[in-house]
C-alpha positions in Angstrom: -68.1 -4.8 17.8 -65.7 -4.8 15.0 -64.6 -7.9 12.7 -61.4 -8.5 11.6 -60.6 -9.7 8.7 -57.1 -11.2 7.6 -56.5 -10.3 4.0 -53.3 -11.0 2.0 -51.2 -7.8 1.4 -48.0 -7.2 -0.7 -46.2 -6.6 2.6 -46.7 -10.1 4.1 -43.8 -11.6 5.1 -45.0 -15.0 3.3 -45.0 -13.0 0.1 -42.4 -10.6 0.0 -39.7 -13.3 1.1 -41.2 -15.5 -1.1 -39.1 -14.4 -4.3 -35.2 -15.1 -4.7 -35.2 -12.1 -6.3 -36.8 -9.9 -3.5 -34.8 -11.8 -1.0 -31.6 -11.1 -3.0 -32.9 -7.3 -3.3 -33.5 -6.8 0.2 -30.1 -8.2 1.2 -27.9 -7.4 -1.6 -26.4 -4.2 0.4 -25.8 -5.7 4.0 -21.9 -4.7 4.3 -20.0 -7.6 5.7 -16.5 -7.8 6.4 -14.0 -10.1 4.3 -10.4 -10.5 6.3 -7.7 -12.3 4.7 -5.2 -13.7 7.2 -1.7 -14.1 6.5 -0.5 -15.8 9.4 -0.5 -16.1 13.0 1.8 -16.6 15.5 1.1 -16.3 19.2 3.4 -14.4 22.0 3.7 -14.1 25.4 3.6 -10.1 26.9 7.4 -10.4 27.3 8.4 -11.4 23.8 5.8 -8.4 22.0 7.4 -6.1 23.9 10.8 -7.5 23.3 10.3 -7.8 19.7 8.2 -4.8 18.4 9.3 -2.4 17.3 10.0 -0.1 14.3 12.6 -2.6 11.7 11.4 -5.5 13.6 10.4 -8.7 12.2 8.1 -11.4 13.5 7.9 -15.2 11.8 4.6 -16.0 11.6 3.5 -19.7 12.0 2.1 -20.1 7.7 4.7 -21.1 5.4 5.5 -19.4 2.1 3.3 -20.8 -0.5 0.7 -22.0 1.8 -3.1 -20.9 1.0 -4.2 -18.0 2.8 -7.4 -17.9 5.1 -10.7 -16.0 3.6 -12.8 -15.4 6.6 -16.4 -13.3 6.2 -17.5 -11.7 9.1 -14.9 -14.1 11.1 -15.9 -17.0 9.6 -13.5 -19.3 7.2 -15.4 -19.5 3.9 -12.3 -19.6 1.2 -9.0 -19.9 1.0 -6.3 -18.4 -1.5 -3.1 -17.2 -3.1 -2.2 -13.2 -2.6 -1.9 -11.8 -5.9 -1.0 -8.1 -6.6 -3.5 -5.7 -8.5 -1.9 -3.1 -9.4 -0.1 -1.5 -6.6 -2.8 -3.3 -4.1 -2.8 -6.4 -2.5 -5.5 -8.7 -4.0 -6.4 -12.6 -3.4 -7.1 -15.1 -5.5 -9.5 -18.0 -4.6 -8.6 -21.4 -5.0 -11.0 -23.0 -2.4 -14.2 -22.7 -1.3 -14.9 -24.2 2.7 -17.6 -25.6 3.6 -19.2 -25.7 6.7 -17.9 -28.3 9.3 -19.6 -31.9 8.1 -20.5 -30.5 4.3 -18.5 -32.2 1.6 -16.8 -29.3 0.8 
């Protein structure tokens, strides 16, 4: 009959994850996706295909000068003024959001 016997290894969860610095390493490239939303306006069937079309325009329900919506992986986490960089569009943060019941 064999014996096992549990030895700590470098591999074990307990220690690898450990470390901020492993953590950060292992994570560091996980690609998530940052959306910045301008606006949004909702339609019924009728009016989009009314409305859209090439020259069109379409209000949307944000006013001019009103913060834009940072959302990571579809979830709200800033908000910000567009600002352009160069000939791109770029965003400048103003506000960080906390989650709902943090006190930020």
């Amino acid at each position: 009959m064999s014996q096992e016997t549990n030895t700590p290894n470098d591999s074990s969860p307990d220690q690898s994850l450990g470390s901020t610095s492993v953590l950060s390493n292992l994570i560091d490239d996980v690609p998530v996706r940052l959306t910045v939303e301008l606006g949004r306006v909702t339609l019924s069937l009728r009016e989009v295909m009314d409305r859209l079309g090439p020259g069109s325009v379409i209000s949307l329900a944000k006013l001019t000068g009103e913060k834009l919506d940072v959302f990571i992986n579809n979830r709200l986490v800033a908000r910000g003024e567009a600002v352009a960089v160069g000939d791109r569009y770029g965003i400048r943060i103003t506000e960080i959001v906390g989650k709902p019941g943090e006190g930020g």
